[in-house]
C-alpha positions as CSV (number, residue, x, y, z in Angstrom):
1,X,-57.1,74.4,-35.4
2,X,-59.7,72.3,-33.4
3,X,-58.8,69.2,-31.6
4,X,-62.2,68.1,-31.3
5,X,-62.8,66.0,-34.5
6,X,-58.6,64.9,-34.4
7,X,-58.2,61.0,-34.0
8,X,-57.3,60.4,-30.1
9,X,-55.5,57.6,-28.6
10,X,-55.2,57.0,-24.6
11,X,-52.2,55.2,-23.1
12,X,-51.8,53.1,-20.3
13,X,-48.9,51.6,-18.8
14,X,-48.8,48.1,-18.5
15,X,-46.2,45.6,-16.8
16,X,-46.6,42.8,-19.1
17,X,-47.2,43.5,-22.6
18,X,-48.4,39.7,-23.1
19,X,-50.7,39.8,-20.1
20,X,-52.2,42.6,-20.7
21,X,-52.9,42.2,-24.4
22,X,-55.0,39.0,-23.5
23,X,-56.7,40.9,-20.8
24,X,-57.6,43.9,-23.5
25,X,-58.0,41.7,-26.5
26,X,-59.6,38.5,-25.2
27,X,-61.8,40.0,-22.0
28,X,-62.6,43.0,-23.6
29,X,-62.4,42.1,-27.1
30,X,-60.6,45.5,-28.6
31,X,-59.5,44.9,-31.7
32,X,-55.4,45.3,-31.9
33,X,-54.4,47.5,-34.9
34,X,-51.2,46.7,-34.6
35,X,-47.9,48.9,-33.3
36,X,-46.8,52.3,-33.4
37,X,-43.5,53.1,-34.3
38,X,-42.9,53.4,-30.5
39,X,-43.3,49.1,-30.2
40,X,-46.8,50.1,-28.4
41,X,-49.6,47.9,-29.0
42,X,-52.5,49.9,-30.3
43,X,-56.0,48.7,-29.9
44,X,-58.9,49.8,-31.7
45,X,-61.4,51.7,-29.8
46,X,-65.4,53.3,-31.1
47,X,-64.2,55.4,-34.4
48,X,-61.3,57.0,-34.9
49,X,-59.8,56.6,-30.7
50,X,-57.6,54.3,-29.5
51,X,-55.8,52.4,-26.5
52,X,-52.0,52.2,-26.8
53,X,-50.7,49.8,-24.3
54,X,-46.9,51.4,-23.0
55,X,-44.7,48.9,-21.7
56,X,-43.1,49.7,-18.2
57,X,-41.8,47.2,-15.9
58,X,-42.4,49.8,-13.0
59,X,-46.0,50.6,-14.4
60,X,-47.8,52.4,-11.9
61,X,-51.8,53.3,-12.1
62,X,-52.9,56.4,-11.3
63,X,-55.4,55.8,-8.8
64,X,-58.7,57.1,-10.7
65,X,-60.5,55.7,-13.8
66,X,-58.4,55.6,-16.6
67,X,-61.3,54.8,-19.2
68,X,-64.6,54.1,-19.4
69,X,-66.9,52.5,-22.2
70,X,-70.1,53.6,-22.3
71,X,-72.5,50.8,-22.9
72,X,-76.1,50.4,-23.4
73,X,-77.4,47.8,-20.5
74,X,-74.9,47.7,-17.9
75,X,-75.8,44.5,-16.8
76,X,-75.5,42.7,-19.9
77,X,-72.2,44.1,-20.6
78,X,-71.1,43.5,-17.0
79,X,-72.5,39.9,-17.2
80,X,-70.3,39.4,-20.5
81,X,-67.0,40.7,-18.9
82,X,-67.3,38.4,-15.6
83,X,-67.5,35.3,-18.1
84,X,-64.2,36.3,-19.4
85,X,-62.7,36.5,-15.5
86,X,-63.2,40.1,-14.8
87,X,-63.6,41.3,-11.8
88,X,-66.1,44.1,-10.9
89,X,-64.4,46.2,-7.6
90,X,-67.0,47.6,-4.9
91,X,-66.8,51.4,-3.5
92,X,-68.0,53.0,-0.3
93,X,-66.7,56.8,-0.3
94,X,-68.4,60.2,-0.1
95,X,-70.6,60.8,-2.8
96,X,-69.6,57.0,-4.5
97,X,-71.1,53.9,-2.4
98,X,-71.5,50.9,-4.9
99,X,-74.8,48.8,-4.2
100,X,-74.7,44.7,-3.8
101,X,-74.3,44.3,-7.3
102,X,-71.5,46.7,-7.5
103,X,-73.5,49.1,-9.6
104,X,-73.4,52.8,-8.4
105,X,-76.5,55.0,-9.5
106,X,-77.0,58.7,-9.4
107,X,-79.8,60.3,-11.5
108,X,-80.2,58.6,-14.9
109,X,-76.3,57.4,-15.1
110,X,-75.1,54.0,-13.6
111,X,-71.8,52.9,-13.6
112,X,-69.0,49.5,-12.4
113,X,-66.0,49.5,-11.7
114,X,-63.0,47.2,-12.6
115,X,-58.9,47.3,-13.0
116,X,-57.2,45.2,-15.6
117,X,-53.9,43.1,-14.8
118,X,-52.0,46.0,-13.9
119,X,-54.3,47.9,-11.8
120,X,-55.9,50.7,-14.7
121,X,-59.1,51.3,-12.9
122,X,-61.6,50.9,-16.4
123,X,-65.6,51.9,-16.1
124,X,-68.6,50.8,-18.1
125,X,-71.5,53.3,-17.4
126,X,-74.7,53.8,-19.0
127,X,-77.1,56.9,-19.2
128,X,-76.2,60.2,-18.0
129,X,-76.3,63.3,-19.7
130,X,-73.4,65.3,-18.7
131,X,-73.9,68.9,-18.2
132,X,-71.4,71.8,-18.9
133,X,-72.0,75.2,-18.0
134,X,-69.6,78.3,-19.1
């Protein structure tokens, strides 16, 4: 059996199930399917993936990108979220230094950062062609 055509859902752990569902739904505009059997709100993501939204009151973010959304003119997209109050975060580490307009480039792929309510760091990049090598 292949996983690779199998319907995938990522989960994040979120504080405030109310807070984070306006963030997800009305900022980002993911459509919410509903819940699982679980309580967690599932939101729709490109095809058959999808977000589930795991209540913790201890939620703790993992300290790397959690998600990214692939888009096809970073600015645009960027431009969109900050009208809905997000907030794009700025990076100056080793091989990662965000320019003015918190864009990092590299290549042909450019990428922004930004954390929802709870701290999930998300990422909207553009281009790239990611290489693997066995």
């Amino acid at each position: 059996m292949s996983l690779a055509m199998k319907p995938s859902t990522t989960i994040l752990t979120v504080a405030d199930e109310g807070r984070a569902r306006t963030f997800y739904e009305g900022a980002l505009g993911l459509p919410v399917r509903g819940k699982d059997p679980t309580g967690m709100t599932i939101l729709g993501l490109d095809g058959s993936a999808s977000l589930g939204l795991m209540v913790d009151a201890n939620a703790v973010h993992s300290g790397h990108t959690a998600l990214t959304f692939e888009v096809e003119n970073l600015e645009t997209a960027m431009a969109d979220l900050e009208g809905h109050g997000v907030h794009f975060e700025d990076y100056d580490l080793p091989g990662l230094k965000t320019d003015e307009h918190h864009i990092w480039s590299q290549g042909g792929e450019r990428a922004s950062w930004f954390a929802d309510p709870d701290g999930n760091i998300l990422c909207l990049h553009q281009g790239g062609v990611i290489e693997y090598s066995m």
